[in-house]
VEXDREN-444655 format. One record per residue (C-alpha): x negated, z negated, y negated. Coordinates in Angstrom, 1 decimal. Layout:
% residues N
{{X, Z, Y}}
...
***
This chain:
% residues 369
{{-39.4, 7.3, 2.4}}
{{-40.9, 9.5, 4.8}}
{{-43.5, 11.7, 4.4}}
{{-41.6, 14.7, 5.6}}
{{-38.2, 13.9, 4.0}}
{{-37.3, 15.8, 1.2}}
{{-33.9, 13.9, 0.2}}
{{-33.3, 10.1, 1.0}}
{{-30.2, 8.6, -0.3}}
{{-29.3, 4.9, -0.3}}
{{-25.8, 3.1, -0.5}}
{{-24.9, 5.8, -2.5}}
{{-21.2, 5.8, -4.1}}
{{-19.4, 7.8, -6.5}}
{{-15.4, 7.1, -7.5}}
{{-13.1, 9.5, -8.7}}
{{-9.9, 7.9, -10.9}}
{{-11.3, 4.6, -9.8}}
{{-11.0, 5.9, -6.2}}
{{-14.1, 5.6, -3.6}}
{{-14.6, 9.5, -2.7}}
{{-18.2, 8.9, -1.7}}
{{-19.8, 5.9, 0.1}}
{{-22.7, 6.6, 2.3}}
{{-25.1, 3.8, 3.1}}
{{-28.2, 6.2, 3.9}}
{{-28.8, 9.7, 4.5}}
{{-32.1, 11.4, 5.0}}
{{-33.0, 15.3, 4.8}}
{{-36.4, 16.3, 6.1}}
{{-37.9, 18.9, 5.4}}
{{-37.9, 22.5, 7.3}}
{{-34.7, 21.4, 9.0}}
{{-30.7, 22.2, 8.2}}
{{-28.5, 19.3, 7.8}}
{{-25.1, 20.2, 7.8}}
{{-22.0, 17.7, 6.0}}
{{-19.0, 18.9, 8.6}}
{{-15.9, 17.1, 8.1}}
{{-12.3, 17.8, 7.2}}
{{-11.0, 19.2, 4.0}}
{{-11.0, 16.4, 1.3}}
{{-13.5, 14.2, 3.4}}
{{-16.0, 14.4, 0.5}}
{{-18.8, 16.6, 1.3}}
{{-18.9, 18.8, -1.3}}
{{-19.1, 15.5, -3.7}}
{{-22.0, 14.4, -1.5}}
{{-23.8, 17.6, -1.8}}
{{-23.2, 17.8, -5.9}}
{{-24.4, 14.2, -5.8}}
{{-27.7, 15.0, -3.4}}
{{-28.5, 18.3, -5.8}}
{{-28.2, 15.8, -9.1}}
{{-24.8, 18.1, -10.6}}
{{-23.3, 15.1, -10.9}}
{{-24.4, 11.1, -10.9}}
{{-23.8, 8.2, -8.5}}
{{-21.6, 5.4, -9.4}}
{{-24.1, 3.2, -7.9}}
{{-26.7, 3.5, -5.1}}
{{-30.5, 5.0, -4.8}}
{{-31.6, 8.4, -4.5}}
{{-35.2, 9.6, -4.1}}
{{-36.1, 13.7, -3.8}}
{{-39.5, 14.8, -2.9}}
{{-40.9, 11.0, -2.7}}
{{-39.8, 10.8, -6.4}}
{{-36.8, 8.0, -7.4}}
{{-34.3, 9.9, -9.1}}
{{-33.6, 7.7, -12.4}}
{{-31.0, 9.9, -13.9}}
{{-32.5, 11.3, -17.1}}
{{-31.9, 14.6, -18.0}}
{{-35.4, 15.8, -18.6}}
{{-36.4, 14.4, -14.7}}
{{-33.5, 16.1, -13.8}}
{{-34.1, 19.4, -15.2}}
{{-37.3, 19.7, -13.4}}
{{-35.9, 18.4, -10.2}}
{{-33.3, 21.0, -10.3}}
{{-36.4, 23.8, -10.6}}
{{-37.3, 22.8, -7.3}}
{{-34.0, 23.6, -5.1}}
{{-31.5, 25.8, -5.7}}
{{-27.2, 26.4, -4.8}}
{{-25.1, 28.7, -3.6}}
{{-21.1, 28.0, -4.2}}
{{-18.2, 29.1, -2.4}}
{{-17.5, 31.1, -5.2}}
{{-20.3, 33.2, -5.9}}
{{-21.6, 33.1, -9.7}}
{{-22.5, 35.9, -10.8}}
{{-22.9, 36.9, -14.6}}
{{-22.8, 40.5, -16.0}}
{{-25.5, 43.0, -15.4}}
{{-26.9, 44.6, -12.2}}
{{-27.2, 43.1, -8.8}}
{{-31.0, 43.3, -9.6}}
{{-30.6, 41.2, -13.0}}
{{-28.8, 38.6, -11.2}}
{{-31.5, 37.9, -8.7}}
{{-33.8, 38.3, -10.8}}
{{-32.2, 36.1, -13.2}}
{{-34.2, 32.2, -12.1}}
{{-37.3, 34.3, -11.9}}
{{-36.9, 35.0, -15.4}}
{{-36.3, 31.1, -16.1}}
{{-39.2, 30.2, -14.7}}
{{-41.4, 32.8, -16.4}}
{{-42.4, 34.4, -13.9}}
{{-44.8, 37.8, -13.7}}
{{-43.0, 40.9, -13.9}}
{{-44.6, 42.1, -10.7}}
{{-43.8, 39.2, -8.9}}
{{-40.2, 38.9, -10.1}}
{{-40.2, 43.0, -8.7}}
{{-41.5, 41.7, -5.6}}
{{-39.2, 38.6, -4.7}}
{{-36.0, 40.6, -5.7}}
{{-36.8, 43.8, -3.8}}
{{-38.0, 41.3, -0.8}}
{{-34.7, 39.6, -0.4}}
{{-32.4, 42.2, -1.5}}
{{-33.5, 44.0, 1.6}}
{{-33.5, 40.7, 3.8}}
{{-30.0, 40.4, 2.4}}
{{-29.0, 44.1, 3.4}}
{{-27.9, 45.0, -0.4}}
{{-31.1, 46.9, -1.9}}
{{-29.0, 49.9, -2.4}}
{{-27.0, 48.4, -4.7}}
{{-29.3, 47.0, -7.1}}
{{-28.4, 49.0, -10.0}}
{{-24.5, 48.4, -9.4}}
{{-22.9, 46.2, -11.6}}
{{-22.5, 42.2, -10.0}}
{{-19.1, 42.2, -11.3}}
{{-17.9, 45.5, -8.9}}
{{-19.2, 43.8, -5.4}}
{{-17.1, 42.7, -2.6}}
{{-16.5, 39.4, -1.7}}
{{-19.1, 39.1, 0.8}}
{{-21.8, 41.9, -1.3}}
{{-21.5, 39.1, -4.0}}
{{-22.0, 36.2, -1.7}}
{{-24.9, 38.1, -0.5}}
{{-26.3, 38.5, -4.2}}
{{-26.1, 34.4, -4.3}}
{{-28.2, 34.3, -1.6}}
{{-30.7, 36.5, -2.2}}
{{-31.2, 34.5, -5.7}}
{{-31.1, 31.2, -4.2}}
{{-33.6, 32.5, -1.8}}
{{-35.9, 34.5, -4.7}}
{{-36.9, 31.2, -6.2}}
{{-38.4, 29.8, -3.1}}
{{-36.4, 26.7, -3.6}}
{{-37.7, 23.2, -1.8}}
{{-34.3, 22.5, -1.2}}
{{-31.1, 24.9, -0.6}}
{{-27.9, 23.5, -1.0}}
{{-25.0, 25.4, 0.6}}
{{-21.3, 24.9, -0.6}}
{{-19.2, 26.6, 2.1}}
{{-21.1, 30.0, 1.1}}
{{-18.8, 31.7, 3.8}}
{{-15.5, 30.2, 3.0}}
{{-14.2, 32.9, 0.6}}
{{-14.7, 36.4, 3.2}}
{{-13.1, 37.1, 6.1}}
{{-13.5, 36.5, 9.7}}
{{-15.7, 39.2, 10.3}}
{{-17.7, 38.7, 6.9}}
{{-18.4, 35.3, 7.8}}
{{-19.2, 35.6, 11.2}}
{{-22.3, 38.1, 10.0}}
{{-23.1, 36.7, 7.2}}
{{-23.7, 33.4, 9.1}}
{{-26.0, 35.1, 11.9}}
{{-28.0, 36.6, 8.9}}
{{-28.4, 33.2, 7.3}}
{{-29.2, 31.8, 10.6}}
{{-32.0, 33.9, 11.2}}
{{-33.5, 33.5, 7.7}}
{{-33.2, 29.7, 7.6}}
{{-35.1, 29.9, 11.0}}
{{-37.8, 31.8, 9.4}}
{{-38.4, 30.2, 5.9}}
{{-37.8, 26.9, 7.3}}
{{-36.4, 25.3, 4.0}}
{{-34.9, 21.9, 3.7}}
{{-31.1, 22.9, 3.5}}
{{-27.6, 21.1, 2.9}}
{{-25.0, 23.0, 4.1}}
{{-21.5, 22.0, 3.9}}
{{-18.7, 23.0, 6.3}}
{{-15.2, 22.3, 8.2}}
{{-16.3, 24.7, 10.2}}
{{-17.8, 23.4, 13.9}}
{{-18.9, 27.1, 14.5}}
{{-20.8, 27.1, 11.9}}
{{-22.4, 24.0, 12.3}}
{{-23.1, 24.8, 15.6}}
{{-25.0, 27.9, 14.8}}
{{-26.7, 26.2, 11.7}}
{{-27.3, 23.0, 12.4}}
{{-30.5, 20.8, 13.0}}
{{-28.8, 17.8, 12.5}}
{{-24.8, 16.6, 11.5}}
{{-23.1, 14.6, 9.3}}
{{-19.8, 14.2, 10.1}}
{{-18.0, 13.0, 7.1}}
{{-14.3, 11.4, 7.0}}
{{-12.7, 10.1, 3.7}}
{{-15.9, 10.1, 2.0}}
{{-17.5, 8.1, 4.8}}
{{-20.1, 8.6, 7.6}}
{{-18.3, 8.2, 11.0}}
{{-21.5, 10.0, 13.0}}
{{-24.5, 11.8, 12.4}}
{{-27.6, 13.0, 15.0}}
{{-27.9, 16.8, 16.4}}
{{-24.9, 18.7, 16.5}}
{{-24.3, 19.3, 19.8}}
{{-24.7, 15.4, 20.6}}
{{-22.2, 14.5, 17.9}}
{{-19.5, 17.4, 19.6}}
{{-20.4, 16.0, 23.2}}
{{-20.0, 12.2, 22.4}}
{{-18.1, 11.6, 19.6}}
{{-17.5, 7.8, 18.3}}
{{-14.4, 7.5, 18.1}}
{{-10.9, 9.2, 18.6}}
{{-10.9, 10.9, 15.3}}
{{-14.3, 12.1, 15.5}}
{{-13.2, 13.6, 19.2}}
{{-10.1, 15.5, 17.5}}
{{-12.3, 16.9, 14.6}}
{{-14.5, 17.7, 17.3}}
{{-12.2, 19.6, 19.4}}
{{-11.2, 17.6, 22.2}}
{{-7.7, 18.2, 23.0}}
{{-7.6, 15.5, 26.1}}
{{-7.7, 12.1, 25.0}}
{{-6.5, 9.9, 28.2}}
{{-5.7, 6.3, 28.4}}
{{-7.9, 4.5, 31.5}}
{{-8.8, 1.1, 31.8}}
{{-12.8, -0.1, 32.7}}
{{-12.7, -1.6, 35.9}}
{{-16.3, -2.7, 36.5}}
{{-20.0, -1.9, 34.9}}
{{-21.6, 0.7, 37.9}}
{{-25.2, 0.9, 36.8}}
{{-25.4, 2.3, 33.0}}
{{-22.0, 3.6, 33.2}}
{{-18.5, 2.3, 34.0}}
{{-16.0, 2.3, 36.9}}
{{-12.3, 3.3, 35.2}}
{{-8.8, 3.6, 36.7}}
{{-6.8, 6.2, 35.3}}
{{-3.0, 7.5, 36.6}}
{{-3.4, 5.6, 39.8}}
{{-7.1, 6.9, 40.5}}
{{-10.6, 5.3, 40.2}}
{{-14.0, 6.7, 39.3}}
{{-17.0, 6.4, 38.1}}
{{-18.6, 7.9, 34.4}}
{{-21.4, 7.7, 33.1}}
{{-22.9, 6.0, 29.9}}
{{-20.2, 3.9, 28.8}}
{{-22.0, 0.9, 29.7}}
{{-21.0, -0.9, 26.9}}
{{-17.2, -0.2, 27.0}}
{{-14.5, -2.4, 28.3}}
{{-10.6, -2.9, 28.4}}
{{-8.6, -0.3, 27.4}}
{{-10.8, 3.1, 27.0}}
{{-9.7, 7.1, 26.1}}
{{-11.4, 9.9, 28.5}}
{{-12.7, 12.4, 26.1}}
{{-12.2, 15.6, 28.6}}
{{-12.2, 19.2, 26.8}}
{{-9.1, 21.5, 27.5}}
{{-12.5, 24.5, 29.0}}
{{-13.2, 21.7, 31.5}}
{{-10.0, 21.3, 33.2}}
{{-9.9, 23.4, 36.0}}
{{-6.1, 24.8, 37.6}}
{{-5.3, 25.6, 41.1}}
{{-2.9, 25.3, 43.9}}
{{-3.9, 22.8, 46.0}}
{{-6.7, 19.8, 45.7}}
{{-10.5, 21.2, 46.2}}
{{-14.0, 19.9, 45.7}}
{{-13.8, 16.0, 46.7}}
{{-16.6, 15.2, 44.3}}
{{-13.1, 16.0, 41.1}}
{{-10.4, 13.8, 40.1}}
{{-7.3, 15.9, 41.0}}
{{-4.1, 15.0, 39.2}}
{{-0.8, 16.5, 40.3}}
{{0.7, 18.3, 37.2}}
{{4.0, 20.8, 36.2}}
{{3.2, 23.6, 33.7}}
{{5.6, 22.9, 30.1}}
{{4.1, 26.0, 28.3}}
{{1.9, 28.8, 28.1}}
{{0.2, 29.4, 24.9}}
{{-2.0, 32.6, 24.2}}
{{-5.6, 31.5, 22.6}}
{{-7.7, 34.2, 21.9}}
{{-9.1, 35.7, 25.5}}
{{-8.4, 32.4, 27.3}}
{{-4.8, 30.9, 27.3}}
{{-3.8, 27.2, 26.7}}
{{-2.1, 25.7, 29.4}}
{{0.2, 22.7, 28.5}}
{{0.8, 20.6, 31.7}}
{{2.8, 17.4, 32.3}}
{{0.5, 15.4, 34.6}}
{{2.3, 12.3, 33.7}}
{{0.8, 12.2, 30.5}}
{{0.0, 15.6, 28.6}}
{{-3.5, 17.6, 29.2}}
{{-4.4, 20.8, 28.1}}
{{-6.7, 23.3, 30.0}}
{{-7.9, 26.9, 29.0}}
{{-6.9, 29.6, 31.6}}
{{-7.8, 33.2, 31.8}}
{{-5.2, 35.6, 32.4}}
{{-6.6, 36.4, 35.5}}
{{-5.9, 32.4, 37.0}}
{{-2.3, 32.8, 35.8}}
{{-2.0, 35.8, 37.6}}
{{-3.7, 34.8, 40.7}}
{{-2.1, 30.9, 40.4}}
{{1.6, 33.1, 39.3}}
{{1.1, 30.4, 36.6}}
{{4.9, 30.0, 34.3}}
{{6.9, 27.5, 33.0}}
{{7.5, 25.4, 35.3}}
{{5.2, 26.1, 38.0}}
{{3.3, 23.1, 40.3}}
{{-0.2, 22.8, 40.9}}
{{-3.3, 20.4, 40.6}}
{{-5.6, 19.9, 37.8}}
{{-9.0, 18.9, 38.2}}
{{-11.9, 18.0, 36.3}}
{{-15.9, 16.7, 37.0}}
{{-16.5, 13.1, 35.8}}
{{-19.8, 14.0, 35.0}}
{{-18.4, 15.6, 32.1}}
{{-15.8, 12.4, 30.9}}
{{-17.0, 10.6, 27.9}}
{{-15.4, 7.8, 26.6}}
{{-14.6, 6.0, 23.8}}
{{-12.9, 2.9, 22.5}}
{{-8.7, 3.3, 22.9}}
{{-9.0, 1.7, 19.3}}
{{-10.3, 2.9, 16.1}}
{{-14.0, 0.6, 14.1}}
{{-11.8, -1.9, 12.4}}
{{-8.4, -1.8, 14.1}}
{{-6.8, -4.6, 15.6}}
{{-6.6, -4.2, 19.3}}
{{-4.1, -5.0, 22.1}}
{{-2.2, -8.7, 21.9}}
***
């Protein structure tokens, strides 16, 4: 095990009903950085994490915290557990003031009064709820209790954080500030964290590294914004957003990338080297670009008839028949300018320098013939 990882887990299983939930052939945390388990609901992170914080116990596999091999007594355990702490989606609170329940592990862990003063009044301010540490727990909002779960979590100066989708209970706004708070203090105290999410915002704004998790199983991992970029496979690209996914064929190797035809046109991308046959063109809807008539030389234009116009937030989502559907975003302003309806002819574009490309078929499927 590393030196500076704080969690290493090895084929590591657990079964639910006889069911593989879990299967996870390593995983490493290091310490000072956020790993995030993203993945879809029912994809088995939140097992993982109870699994990783010792709430519940493998079926089979190796797990070793702090350069220690977990061995599944209680009693090692027990003291394990003193060393991290979690913070649930729903927040559990117990009766008493907001004070008590932060000061509550303190207490545990016999603690000097003036140091249990200190760490509650420290992070009750961080957390933006010192004024209501006399207020019962059991009267706070949704997002003043999730608050109160932090700030005990963070009042025992835990090795290890574990987050359960601590946002996934408030509303848009509540998470959205709740998040940049978190984000800011994770920066600072530089704690080795688990954090699980379907969220990609929130991955993005939290994450050192990803795991993305899919029926209980690893299908990437590395920094977030690699995994988003490349994904593996086609269902790593839709969990990861990408909306294009266009059939092309490799025509020849060109240097460490590949030379593909697609709807009658060829080009080159780059670092697919290793791909061949039948490919898909990972190509996000932000990157297709609409206009009237072909432009820049260095894009592959593709003739295309608007089907619909969907609104998306500030942009709008532009369904197109190109001879196979694609998806751009549009501001109103280029529908306006483009008179942009249902419909409407025009050309849309997009850089090859920002194709990736993955297998046309799935780890473990059959292919063509």
């Amino acid at each position: 095990m590393s030196q500076a990882a704080s969690i290493e887990a090895r084929g590591l299983e657990a079964r639910y009903g006889g069911r593989v939930v879990v299967s996870i052939d390593r995983l490493l945390v290091s310490g000072g950085k956020t790993l995030v388990l993203l993945g879809p609901n029912g994809a088995g992170k939140s097992t993982l994490l109870r699994l990783l914080a010792l709430l519940e116990r493998p079926g089979r596999g190796h797990l070793t915290l702090f350069g220690e091999p977990v061995t599944g007594a209680e009693r090692q355990a027990l003291r394990l557990r003193r060393r991290m702490a979690t913070v649930f989606q729903a927040p559990l609170l117990t009766g008493g003031t907001v004070y008590a329940n932060v000061a509550r592990g303190l207490r545990f862990r016999g603690l000097e009064r003036a140091v249990i003063r200190g760490r509650v009044d420290h992070w009750l301010r961080r957390f933006g709820i010192a004024h209501l540490a006399e207020q019962d727990a059991r009267t706070l909002s949704g997002g003043e209790a999730q608050r109160v779960s932090l700030a005990r979590a963070f009042a025992v100066e835990p090795e290890i954080l574990f987050l359960d989708e601590p946002f996934a209970s408030l509303d848009q706004h509540g998470r959205e500030a709740l998040a940049l708070e978190l984000e800011a203090v994770l920066r600072e105290a530089r704690i080795a964290t688990v954090l699980v999410t379907h969220d990609r915002s929130e991955a993005l704004m939290l994450a050192d590294e990803v795991v993305l998790l899919m029926s209980g199983v690893v299908r990437q991992a590395g920094p977030i914004r690699e995994v988003l970029a490349r994904p593996a496979d086609r269902e790593v690209a839709r969990f990861a957003g990408v909306e294009n996914l266009l059939a092309a064929r490799v025509v020849r190797r060109q240097g460490e990338g590949v030379e593909v035809t697609m709807a009658g046109q060829t080009f080159g991308i780059s670092g697919a080297a290793g791909l061949e046959g039948e490919v898909l063109l990972c190509i996000r809807a932000e990157d297709v670009h609409l206009a009237a008539t072909a432009g820049d030389a260095a894009r592959v234009s593709i003739p295309a008839r608007v089907e619909r116009i969907v609104p998306f937030g500030v942009p709008y989502r532009v369904h197109l028949d190109a001879g196979m559907p694609l998806v751009a975003l549009a501001a109103e302003r280029t529908l306006r300018r483009l008179e942009l309806r249902e419909g409407s002819s025009l050309v849309a574009s997009f850089d090859p320098a920002r194709v990736h490309a993955i297998p046309a078929t799935l780890p473990g499927a059959p292919g063509k013939g």
